[in-house]
N, C-alpha and C positions, 0 to 999 in steps of 0.2 A: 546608534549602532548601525552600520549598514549606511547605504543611501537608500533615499525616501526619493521617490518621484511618479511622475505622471508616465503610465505605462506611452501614452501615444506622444513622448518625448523623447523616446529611450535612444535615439538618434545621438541627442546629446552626448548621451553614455557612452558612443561610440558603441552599439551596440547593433545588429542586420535585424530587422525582423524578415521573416520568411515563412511564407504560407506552405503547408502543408496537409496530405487527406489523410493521416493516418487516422488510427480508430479509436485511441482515446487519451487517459490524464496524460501522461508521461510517452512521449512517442520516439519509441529509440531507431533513430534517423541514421541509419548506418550510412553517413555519407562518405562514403569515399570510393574509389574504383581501384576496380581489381588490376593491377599492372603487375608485370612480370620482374621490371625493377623493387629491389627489395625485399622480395619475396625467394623465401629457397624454393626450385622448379620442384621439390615432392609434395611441398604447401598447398592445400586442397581447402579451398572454403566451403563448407558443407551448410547448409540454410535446411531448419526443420520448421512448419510452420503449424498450425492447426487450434481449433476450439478445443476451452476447457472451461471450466468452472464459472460457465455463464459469461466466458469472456473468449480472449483470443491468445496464445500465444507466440514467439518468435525468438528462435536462438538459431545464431549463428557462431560457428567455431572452425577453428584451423588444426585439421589432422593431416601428419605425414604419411597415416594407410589410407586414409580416405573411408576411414571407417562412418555408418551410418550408425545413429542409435536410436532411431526413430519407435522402434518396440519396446526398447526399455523406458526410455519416454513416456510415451505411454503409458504403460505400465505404474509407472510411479504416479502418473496425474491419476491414474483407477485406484493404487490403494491409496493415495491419500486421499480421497474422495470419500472414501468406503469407508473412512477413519471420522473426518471432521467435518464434514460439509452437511450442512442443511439439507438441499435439494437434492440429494440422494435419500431415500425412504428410510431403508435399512442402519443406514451408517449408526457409528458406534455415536457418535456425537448424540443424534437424534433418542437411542434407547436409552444413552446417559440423562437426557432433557425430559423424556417419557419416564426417568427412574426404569427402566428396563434391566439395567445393568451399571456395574459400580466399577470393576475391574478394567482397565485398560491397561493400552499399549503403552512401551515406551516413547514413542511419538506424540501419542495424545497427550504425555504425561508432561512432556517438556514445552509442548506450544500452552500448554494451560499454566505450567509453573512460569514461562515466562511474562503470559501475560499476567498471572499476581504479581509479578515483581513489577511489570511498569504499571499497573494499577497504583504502588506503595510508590513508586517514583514520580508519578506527574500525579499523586496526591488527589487519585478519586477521575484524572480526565479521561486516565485511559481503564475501561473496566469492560470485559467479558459477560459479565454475570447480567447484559439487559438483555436478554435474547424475550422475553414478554414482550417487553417493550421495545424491540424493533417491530416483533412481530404484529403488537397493538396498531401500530402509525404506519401498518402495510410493506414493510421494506424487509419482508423474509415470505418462506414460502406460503406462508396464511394470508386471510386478507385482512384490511386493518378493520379496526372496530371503534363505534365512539365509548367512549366510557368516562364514568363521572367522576370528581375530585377524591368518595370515597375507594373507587375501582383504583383510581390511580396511586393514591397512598397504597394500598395492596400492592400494588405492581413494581412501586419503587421496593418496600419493603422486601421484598422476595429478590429484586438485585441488589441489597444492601446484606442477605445472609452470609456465613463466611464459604467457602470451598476450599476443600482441604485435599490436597494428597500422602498417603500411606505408601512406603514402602515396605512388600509383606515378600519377602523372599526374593523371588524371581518377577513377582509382578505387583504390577501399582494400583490402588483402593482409592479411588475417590470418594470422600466423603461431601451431602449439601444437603441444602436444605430441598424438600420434596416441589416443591413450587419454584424453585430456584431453576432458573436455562440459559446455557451457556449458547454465548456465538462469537464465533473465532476467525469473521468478517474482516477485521478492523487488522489480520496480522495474516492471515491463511495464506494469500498471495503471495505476499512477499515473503513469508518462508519458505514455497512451491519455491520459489525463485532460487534461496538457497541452499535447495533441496538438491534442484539439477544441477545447478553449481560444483555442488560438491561431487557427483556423479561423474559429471564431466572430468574434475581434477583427478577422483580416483583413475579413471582411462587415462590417464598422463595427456588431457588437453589442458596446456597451458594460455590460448588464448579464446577468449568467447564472450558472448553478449548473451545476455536471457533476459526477453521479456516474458513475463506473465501479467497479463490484464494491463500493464504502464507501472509493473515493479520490478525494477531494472537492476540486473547486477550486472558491472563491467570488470572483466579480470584479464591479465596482461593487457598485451595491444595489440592493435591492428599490423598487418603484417610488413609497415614501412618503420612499427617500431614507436609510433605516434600514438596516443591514449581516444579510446573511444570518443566519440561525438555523439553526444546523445541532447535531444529538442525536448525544451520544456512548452506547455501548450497554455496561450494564452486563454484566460474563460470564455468563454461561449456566452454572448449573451443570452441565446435560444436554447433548448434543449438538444433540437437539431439541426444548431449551424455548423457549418464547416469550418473543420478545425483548423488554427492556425499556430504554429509554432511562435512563442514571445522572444526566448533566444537558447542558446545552444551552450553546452558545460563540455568541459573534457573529462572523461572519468577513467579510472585506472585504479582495479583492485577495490573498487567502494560501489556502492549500491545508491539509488536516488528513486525515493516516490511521493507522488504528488496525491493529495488528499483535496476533493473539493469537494463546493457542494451544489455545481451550478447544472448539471447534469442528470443527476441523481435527485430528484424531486417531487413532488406532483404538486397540484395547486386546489383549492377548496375555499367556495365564498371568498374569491380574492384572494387568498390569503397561501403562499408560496412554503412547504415545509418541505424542510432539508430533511435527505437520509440519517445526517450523523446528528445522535441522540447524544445529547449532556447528560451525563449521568445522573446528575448531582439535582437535578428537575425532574428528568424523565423525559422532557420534548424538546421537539428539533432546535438546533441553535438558531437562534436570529439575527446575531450577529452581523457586520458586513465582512468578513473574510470570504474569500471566493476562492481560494485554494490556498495550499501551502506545499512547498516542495522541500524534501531533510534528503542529504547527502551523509550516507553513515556505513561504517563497514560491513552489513550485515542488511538485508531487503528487510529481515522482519522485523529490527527493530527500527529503521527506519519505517516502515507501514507504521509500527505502533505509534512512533512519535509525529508523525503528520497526522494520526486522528486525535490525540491530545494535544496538537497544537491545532487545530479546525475547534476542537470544545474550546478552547481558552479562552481564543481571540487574539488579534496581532499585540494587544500590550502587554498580556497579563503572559504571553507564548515568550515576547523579547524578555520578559523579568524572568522568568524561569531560564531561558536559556544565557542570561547571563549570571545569574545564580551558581546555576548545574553546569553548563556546556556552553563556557564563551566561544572556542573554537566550534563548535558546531555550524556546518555550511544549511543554511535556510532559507530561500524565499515567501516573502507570503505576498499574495497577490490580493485585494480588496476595491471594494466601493467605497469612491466619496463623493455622496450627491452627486452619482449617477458619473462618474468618471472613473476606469481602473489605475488604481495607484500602485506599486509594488514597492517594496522595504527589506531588507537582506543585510545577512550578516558581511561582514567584513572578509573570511573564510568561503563564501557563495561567492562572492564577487570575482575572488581569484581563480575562481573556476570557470567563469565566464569564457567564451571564447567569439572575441570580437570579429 
């Protein structure tokens, strides 16, 4: 499925690589210049930029008032913050995890039923319910802890309870098990992403880019009428090498985020441990996959399906998504004995922009 080759070939492919400093997975390379041809003279490209949720974001759109929305913006990264995020104290996410409180939003109610439904879809890769055990192996806001084979059966056991949602009137009951803690890491972004998205459309902007953190939603086009240009980023071997772009997609109306694991890590007695947690063990994957990038209509379920395709692994990732989603546009990017190799769907490729 796809082609298979040696990323430092990709020449062959008829493919540019091209170096780049942006800040992380998925780096949306607005490449193109502003010119007056093509463009109607009230078209106003307006660039909002700034930190959030432990990362960075970047949306650029094209309004005929020249409206800014930089406050509501905002705004929306504060209450969704206040909603689902770990590293806010108070947030509802966190008293839900504490058993503080059962009752949530309809927001909270829909990023959690979504993620049970791709938990039942990629069949246990993608699951919410390890928020312990992120937090055990250091990769949330506690610090990590060692614990032993019997701590550890505990800990899977308590991601393995069920979580249920009630609808009780006007507002929604979560039901779980008291040791049970949710983390909504693995999709939060990319749904931020189609959060503004949708913001933007309601103000009648029909063209724009939103990154949050390197989860990319592109809607219409650029203002020559040409479909985004957005850089996929090659792995890094280092944690902080400078980044480079491996190659460039056109994207229009679809979403694209990159899932790795070469970045997000730390190391212990030699021994290298990834953020993303397999559910189905409990510990970092050790696989050689080094990223994965899904092209899909929606940020969030793309984010979901690039962390259950990082649990898989590039074979058991290609047999599902020939299974479930032949058309589905994927790269994965991997180690073989110490050389990056990259493998993509048939559907990625056509994306490609040489």
């Amino acid at each position: 499925m796809g082609v298979k080759m040696e990323l430092n070939s990709l020449r062959s492919w008829k493919l540019k690589w091209k170096l780049c400093a942006s800040r992380r997975t998925i780096l949306a390379t607005v490449l193109f210049v502003l010119v007056a041809v093509g463009c109607r003279r009230t078209d106003q490209p307006i660039a909002i930029r700034g930190e959030a949720q432990g990362s960075y974001y970047s949306i650029l759109y094209y309004d005929a008032e020249g409206r800014h929305f930089d406050p509501a913006i905002d705004s929306l990264f504060k209450s969704f913050d206040n909603e689902v995020s770990l590293w806010v104290e108070h947030s509802l996410l966190r008293r839900v995890n504490d058993n503080r409180d059962s009752v949530v939003t309809s927001l909270f109610a829909d990023i959690l039923q979504k993620s049970i439904d791709m938990n039942r879809y990629t069949d246990g890769a993608f699951d919410c319910r390890i928020g312990r055990l992120v937090q055990m192996w250091g990769f949330s806001f506690r610090h990590r802890t060692l614990v032993d084979a019997d701590s550890m059966a505990l800990l899977l056991a308590a991601a393995r309870q069920p979580v249920t949602l009630r609808n009780d009137g006007d507002r929604w009951v979560l039901q779980k098990a008291p040791e049970t803690e949710l983390d909504f890491n693995a999709i939060a972004q990319g749904y931020m992403s189609d959060l503004i998205g949708e913001y933007l459309t309601a103000q009648g902007i029909e063209n724009f880019l939103v990154d949050v953190g390197g989860e990319v939603l592109a809607h219409g086009s650029k203002p020559d009428g040409s479909a985004w240009r957005v850089g996929i980023e090659r792995p890094a071997e280092e944690r902080y090498s400078q980044q480079e772009v491996a190659l460039s997609i056109a994207l229009r109306d679809r979403s694209v985020v990159t899932s790795g694991s070469y970045r997000k890590f730390y190391e212990r007695d030699g021994v290298r441990y990834s953020h993303t947690i397999d559910p189905t063990t409990g510990h970092p994957v050790t696989h050689s996959l080094l990223s994965v990038s899904v092209v899909d209509s929606t940020a969030w379920r793309a984010d979901a399906l690039a962390t259950a395709f990082m649990v898989m692994g590039v074979d058991s990732a290609l047999r599902f998504i020939a299974q479930h989603e032949p058309t589905l546009p994927v790269l994965f990017i991997y180690d073989e004995q110490g050389t990056q190799r990259c493998q993509s769907t048939p559907s990625f490729d056509s994306l490609v922009i040489e």
